[in-house]
GUVEX-494142 format. One record per residue (C-alpha): x, y, z. Coordinates in Angstrom, 3 decimals. Example, Ala and Ser with C-alpha at 12.3 -4.5 7.8 and 13.67 -1.06 7.14 Angstrom:
% residues 2
((12.300; -4.500; 7.800))
((13.670; -1.060; 7.140))
//
This chain:
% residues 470
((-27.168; 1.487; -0.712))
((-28.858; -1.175; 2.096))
((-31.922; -0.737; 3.067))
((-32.828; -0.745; 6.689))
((-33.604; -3.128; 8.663))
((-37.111; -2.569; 10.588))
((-38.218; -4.440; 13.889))
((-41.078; -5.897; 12.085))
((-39.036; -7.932; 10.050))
((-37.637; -9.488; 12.866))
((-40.457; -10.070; 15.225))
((-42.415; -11.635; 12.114))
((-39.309; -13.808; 12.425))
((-38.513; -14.742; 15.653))
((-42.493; -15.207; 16.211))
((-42.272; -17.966; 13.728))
((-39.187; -19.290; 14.849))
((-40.156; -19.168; 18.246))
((-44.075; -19.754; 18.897))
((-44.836; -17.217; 20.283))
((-45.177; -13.897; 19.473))
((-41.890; -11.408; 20.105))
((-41.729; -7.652; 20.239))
((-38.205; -5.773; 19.080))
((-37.140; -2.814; 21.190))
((-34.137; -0.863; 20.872))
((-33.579; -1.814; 17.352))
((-30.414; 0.227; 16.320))
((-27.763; -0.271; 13.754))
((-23.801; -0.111; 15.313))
((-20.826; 1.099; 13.682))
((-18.032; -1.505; 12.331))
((-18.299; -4.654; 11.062))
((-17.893; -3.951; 7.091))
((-18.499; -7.110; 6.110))
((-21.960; -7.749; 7.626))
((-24.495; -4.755; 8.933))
((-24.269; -5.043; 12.270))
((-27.416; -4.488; 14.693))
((-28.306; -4.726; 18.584))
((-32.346; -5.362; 20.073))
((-33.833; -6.589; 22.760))
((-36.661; -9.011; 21.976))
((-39.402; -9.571; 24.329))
((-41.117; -13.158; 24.163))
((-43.449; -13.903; 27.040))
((-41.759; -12.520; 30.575))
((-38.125; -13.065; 29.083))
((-36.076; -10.048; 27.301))
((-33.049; -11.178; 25.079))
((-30.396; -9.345; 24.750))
((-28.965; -9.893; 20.823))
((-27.808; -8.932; 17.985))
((-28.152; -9.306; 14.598))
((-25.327; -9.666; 11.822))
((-26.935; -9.135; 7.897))
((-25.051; -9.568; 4.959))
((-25.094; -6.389; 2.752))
((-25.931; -6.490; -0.859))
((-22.724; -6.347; -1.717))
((-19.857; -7.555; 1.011))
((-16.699; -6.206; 1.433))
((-14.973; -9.854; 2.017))
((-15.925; -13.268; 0.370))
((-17.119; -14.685; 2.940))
((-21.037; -16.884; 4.187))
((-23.087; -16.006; 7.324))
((-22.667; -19.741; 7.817))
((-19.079; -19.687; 8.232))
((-19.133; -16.957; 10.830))
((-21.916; -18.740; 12.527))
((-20.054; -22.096; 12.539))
((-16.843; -20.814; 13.947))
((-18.614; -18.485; 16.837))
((-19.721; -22.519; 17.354))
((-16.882; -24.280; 17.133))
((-15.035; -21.569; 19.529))
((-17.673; -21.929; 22.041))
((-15.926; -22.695; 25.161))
((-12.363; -22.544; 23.714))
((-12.043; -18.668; 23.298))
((-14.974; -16.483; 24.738))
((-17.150; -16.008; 22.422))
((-21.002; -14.935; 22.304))
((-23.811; -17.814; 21.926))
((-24.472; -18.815; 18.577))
((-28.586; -18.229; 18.699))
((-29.806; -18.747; 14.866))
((-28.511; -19.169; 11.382))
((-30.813; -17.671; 7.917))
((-28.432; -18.245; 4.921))
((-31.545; -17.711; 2.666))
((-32.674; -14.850; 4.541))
((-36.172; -15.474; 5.273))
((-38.230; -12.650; 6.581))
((-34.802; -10.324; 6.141))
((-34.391; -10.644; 2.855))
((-31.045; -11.551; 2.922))
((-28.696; -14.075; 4.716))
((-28.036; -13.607; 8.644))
((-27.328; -14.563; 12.004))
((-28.300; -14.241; 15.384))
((-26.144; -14.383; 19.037))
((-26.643; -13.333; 22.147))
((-25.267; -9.729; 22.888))
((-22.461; -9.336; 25.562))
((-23.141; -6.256; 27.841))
((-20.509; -4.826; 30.161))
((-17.302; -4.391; 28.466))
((-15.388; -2.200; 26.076))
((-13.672; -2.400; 22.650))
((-10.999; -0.708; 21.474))
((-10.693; 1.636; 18.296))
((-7.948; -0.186; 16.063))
((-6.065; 3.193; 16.401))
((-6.727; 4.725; 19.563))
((-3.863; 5.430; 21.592))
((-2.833; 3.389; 24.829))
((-6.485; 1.987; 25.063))
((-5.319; -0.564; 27.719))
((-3.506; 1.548; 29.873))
((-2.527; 0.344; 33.143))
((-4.051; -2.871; 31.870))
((-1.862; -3.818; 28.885))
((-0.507; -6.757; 30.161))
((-3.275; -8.549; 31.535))
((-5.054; -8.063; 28.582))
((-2.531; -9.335; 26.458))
((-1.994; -12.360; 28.591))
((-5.886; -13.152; 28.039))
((-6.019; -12.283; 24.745))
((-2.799; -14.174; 23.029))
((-3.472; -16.993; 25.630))
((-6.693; -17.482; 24.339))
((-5.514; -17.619; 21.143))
((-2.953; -20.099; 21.913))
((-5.609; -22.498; 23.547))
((-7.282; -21.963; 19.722))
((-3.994; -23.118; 17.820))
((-4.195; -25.691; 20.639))
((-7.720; -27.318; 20.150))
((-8.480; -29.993; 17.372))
((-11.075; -28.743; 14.519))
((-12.251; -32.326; 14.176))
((-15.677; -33.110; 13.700))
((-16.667; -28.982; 15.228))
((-19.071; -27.442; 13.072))
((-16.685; -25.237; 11.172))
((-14.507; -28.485; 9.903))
((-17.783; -29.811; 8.756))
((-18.873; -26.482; 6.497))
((-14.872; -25.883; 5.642))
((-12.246; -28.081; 3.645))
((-8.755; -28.353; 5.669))
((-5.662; -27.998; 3.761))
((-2.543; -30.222; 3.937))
((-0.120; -28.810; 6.746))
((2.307; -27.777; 3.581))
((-0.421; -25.970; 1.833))
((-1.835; -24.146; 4.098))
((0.433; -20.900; 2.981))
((-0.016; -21.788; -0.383))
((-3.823; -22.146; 0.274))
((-3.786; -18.649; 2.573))
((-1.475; -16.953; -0.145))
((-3.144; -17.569; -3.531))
((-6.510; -16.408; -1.823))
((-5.536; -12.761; -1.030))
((-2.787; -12.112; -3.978))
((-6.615; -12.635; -5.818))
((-7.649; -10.316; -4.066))
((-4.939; -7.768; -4.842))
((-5.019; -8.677; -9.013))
((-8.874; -8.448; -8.880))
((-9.309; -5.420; -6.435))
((-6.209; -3.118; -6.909))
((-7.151; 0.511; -8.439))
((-3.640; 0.933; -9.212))
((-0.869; -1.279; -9.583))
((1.208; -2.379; -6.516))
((5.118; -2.707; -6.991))
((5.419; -3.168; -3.325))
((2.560; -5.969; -2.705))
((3.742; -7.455; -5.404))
((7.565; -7.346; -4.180))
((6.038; -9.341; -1.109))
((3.820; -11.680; -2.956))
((7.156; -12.543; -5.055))
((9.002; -12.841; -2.325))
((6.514; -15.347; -0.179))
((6.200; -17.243; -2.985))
((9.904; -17.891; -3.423))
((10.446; -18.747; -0.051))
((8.033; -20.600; 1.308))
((7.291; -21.334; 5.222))
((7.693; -25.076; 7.008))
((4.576; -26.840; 6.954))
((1.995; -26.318; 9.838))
((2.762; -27.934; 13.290))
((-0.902; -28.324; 13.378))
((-4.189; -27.100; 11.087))
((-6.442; -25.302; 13.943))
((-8.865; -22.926; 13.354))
((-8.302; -19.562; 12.628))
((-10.053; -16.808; 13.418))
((-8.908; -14.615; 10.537))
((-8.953; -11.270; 12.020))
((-7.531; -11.277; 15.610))
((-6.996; -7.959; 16.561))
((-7.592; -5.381; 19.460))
((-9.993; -3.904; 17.878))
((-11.973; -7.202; 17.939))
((-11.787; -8.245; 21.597))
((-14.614; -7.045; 23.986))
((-12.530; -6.763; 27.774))
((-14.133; -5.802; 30.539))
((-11.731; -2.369; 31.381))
((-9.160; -4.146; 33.643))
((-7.568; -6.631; 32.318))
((-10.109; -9.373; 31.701))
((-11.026; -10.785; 28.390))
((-15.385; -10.722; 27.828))
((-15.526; -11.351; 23.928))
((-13.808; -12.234; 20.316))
((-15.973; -10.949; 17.511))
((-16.168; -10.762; 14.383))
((-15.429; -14.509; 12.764))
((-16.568; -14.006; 9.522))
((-12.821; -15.027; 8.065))
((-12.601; -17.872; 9.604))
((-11.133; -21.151; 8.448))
((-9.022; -24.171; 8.856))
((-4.966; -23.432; 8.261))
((-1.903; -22.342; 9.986))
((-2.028; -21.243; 13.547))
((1.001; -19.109; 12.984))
((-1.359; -17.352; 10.328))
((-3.845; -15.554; 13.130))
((-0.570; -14.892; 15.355))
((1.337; -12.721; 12.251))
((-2.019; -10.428; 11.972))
((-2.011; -9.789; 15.757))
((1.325; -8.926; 15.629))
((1.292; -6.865; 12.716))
((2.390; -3.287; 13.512))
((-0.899; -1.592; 11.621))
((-2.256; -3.015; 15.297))
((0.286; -1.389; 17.872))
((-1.752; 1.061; 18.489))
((1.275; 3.479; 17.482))
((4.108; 2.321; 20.324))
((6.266; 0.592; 17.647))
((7.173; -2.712; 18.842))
((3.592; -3.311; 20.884))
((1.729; -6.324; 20.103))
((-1.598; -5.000; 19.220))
((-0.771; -1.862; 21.728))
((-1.014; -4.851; 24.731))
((2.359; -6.549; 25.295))
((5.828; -6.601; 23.664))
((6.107; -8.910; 21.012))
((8.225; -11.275; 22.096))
((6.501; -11.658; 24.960))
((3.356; -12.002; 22.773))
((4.648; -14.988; 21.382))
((6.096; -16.421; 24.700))
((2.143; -16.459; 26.060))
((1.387; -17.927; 22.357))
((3.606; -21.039; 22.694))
((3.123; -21.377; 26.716))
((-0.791; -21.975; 25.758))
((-0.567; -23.865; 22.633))
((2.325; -26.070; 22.856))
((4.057; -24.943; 19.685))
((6.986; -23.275; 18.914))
((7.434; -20.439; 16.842))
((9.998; -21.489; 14.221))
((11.639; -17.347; 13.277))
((11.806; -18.495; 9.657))
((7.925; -19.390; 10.122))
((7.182; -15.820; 11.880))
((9.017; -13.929; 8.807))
((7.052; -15.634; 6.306))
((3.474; -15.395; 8.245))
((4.533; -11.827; 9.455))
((5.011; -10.588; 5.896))
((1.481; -12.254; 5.167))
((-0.112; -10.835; 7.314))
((0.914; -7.460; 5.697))
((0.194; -8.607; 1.914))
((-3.445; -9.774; 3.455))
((-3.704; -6.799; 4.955))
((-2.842; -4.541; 2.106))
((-5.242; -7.110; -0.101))
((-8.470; -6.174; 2.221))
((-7.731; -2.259; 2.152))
((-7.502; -2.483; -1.134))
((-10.909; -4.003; -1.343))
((-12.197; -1.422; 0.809))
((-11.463; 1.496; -1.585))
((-12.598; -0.903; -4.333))
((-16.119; -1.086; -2.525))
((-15.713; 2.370; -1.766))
((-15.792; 3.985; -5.376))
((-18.040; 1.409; -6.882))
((-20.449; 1.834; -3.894))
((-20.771; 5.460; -5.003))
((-18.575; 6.796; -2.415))
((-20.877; 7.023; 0.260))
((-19.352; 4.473; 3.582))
((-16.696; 6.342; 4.717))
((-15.084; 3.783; 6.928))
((-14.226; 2.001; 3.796))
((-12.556; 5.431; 2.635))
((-10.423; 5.664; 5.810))
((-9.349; 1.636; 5.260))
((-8.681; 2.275; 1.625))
((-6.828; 5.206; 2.014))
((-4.817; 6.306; 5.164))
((-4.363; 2.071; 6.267))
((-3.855; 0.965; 3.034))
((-1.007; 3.738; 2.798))
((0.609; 2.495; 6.738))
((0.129; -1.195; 5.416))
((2.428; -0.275; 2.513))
((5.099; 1.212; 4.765))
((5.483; -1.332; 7.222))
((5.792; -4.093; 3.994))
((8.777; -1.826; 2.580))
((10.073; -2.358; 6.132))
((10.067; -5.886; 6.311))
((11.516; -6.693; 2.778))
((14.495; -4.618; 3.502))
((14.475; -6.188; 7.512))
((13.988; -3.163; 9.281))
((11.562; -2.005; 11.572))
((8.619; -0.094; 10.818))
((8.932; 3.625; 11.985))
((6.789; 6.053; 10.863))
((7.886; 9.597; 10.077))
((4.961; 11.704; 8.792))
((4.496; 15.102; 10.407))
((1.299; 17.393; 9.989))
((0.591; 19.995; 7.324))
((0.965; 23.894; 7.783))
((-0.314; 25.116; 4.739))
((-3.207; 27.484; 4.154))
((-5.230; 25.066; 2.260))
((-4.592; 22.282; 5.008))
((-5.093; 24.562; 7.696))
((-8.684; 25.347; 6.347))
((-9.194; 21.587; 5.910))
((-8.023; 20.816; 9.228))
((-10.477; 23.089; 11.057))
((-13.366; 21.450; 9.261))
((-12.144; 17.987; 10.202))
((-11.804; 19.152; 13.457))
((-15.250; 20.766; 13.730))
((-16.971; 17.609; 11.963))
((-15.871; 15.842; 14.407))
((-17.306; 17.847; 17.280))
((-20.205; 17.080; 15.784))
((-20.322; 13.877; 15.165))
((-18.941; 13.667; 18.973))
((-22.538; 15.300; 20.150))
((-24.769; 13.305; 17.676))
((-23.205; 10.072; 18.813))
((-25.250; 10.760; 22.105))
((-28.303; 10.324; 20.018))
((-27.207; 7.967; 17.540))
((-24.410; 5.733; 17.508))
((-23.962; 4.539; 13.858))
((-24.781; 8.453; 12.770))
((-22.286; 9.865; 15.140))
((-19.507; 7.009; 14.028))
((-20.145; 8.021; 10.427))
((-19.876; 11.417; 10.560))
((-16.224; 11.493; 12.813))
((-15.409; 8.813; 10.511))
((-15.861; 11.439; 8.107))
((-14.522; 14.354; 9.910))
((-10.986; 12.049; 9.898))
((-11.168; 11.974; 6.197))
((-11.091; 16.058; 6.213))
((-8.106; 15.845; 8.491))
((-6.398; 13.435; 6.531))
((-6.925; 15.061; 3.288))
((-5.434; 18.116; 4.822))
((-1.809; 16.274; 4.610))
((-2.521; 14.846; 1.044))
((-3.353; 18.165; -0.352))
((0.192; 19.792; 1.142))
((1.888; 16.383; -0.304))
((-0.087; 14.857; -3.425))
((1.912; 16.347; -5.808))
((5.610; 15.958; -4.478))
((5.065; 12.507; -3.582))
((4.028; 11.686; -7.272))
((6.677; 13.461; -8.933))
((9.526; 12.145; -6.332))
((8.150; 8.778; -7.362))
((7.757; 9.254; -10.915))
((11.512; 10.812; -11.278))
((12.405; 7.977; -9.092))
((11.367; 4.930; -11.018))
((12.348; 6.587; -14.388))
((15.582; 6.820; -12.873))
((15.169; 2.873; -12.062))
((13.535; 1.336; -15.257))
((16.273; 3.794; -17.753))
((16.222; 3.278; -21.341))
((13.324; 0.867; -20.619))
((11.053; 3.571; -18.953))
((8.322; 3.875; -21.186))
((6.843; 7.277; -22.338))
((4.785; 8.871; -20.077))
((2.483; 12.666; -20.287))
((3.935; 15.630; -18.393))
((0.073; 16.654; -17.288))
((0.333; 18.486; -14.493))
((-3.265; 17.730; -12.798))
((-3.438; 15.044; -10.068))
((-5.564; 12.789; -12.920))
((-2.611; 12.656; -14.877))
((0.247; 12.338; -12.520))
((-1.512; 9.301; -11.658))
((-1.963; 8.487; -15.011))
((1.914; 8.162; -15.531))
((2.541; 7.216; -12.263))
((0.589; 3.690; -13.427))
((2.147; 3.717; -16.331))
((5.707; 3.508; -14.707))
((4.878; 1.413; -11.470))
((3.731; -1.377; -14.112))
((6.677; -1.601; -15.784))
((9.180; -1.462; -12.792))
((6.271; -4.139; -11.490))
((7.307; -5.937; -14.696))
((11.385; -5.092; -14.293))
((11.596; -6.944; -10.992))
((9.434; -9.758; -12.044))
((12.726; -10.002; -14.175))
((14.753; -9.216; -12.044))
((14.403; -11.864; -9.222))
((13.808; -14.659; -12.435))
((17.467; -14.185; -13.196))
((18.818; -13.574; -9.980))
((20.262; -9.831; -10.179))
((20.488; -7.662; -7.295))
((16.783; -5.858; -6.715))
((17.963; -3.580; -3.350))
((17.845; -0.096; -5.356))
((13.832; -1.227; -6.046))
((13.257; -1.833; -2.203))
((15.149; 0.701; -1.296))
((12.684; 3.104; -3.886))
((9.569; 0.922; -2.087))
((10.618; 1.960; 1.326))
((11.207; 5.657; -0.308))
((8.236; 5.906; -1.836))
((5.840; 4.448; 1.363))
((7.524; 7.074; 3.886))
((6.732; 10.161; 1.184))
((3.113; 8.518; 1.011))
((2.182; 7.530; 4.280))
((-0.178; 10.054; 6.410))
((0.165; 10.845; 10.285))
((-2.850; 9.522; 12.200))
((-4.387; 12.592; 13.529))
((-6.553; 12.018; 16.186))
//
């Protein structure tokens, strides 16, 4: 657990800091962010009220990554993409306790939940000319000599995939609960066929997505958040995560539910010059997915060692992790992501269902009172709703998929227990998605044909995947 921040600690702070003493009001803690606790104030110094917030790192973080490379690149952005003011930098933590960073706080717009439906509306479009224009002008400007270049090493143009790739496939090996057949299809798969080099090494964000862009509710652009990826590398590699279709706000096709993607990347290239090679998109696109599946994976990770307890790590871990895996099936057979989950009727998911759906009332009222309270407990009332299609589907999913790779691996399947419990369908599910995980690895080394395993991948996502219930 984190403990909570007080006002004290920060107007001992920003009294020292500033000279003069400083009184916190409004001190409140806001959902998202799970890489850094996340808090708004106002703080009072003489007849001037700021309006800021605060950005702590937890005790433990969800993603390797410094308060001092956030900081930097909210810098170096300045006046490229819009971006809050950088105010003040802690990496030892001083009166806090532990490392964070302060920037002005940007009143007056709105930001989108990363899977609420149509949240542009009538908008759409001029959003999405703002937002992947800005973006563009990013891939555009030269690093050199900003403050992010200076705290961050840039890779050769041909490394940056290599660079971008090794990175999160760590991630996967280290963080993975279970073992991932169709990750590491894609990881193979990247690594045998690697992208041209760069056109340029830019900065890149790391996490461009809807659900990181403050706009103002008609089609104007106020804010990109949430920097705390950020590095030098491949342009191309902050375009394939905006694009990605866990984004599209569920109108398959819909670059991060603003624009259609090719006209996504037509408002890319007008603004930075480039041009976006196809065999380039492929390889970035599939990234994207493999990165994504690598951070949702470290969300469940943080999730059961953290004792179970942030739920929004549950939710990424779980129900994204499980769409992430779908739409990588997709795109190592080329086709196009299309979801086909439908909603429970049993009596068990029915009961589960109404609790989601009262939870969420709930945490729909408290929110009035409290923000971050209110957030956690819908957060939580999702969970019930989604564990109201895994408990019509856990079992037939694992024994389709255990029948199904014993049917793949043959003679070489290796023994496996017929427990009936969940614990032990898992059990042998592990035990067989490691050693079809070690078939293809033998597979592609020799060449053979491997379209009866992706064909099984794309199988085995679909029976998994959840519908989005809200």
């Amino acid at each position: 657990m984190t403990s909570a921040l007080t006002p004290f600690e920060i107007e001992a702070y920003l009294t020292r800091v500033w000279q003069q003493p400083v009184r916190v009001e409004g001190l409140a803690r806001i959902p998202g962010g799970a890489s850094r606790e996340t808090y708004r104030f106002d703080a009072i110094a003489g007849d001037e009220t700021h309006q800021l917030i605060l950005r702590r790192e937890p005790a433990k973080g969800l993603i390797d990554t410094e308060s001092a490379t956030e900081f930097r690149a909210y810098q170096s952005a300045a006046g490229v993409v819009p971006v809050p003011r950088a105010i003040a930098l802690e990496p030892d933590g001083a009166e806090l306790g532990r490392p964070f960073f302060i920037m002005e706080r940007v009143e007056g717009g709105e930001v989108a939940g990363s899977f609420a439906r149509d949240p542009f509306g009538a908008h759409g479009a001029a959003i999405g000319e703002a937002f992947f224009g800005a973006l563009g002008r990013l891939a555009a400007h030269d690093p050199a000599g900003s403050p992010l270049a200076n705290h961050s090493p840039a890779p050769a143009p041909d490394e940056c995939w290599r660079v971008a790739l090794d990175y999160w496939a760590g991630v996967i090996e280290e963080d993975a609960l279970l073992p991932q057949p169709i990750a590491r299809a894609a990881i193979r798969w990247l690594r045998t066929n690697p992208p041209p080099p760069a056109q340029r090494v830019a900065i890149v964000h790391g996490d461009y997505r809807s659900g990181n862009v403050m706009h103002d509710g008609s089609g104007g652009m106020r804010a990109m958040f949430d920097w705390e990826m950020a590095h030098l590398g491949d342009p191309l590699e902050d375009l394939g995560w905006a694009l990605d279709p866990i984004w599209d706000h569920f109108v398959p096709g819909s670059a991060s539910g603003m624009v259609p993607r090719a006209e996504a990347i037509a408002i890319w290239e007008r603004a930075s010059g480039l041009t976006v090679d196809p065999v380039a998109m492929r390889w970035w696109s599939l990234f994207a997915s493999v990165k994504g599946i690598a951070i949702w994976l470290s969300a469940f990770r943080e999730f059961v060692d953290g004792g179970r307890q942030d739920v929004v790590l549950a939710v990424s871990g779980w129900y994204t992790a499980r769409r992430q895996d779908a739409i990588i099936a997709a795109q190592l057979v080329g086709k196009t992501f299309d979801p086909v989950p439908a909603m429970p009727t049993s009596d068990l998911a029915q009961v589960l269902l109404g609790a989601g759906i009262a939870a969420a009332g709930a945490g729909e009222k408290m929110g009035a009172v409290d923000v971050f309270a209110g957030s956690t407990l819908t957060v939580a009332a999702l969970l019930a709703l989604l564990g109201a299609q895994e408990a019509e589907k856990a079992a037939a999913w694992r024994h389709a998929d255990i029948a199904d790779m014993r049917r793949l691996l043959g003679s070489d399947a290796p023994a496996i227990g017929e427990g009936m419990t969940l614990a032990a369908l898992d059990t042998a599910w592990a035990t067989l998605a490691t050693a079809l995980i070690a078939h293809h690895d033998q597979l592609a080394e020799h060449g053979g044909d491997d379209s009866a395993l992706l064909d099984f991948y794309r199988e085995s996502a679909a029976r998994r995947e959840l519908a989005w219930p809200l």
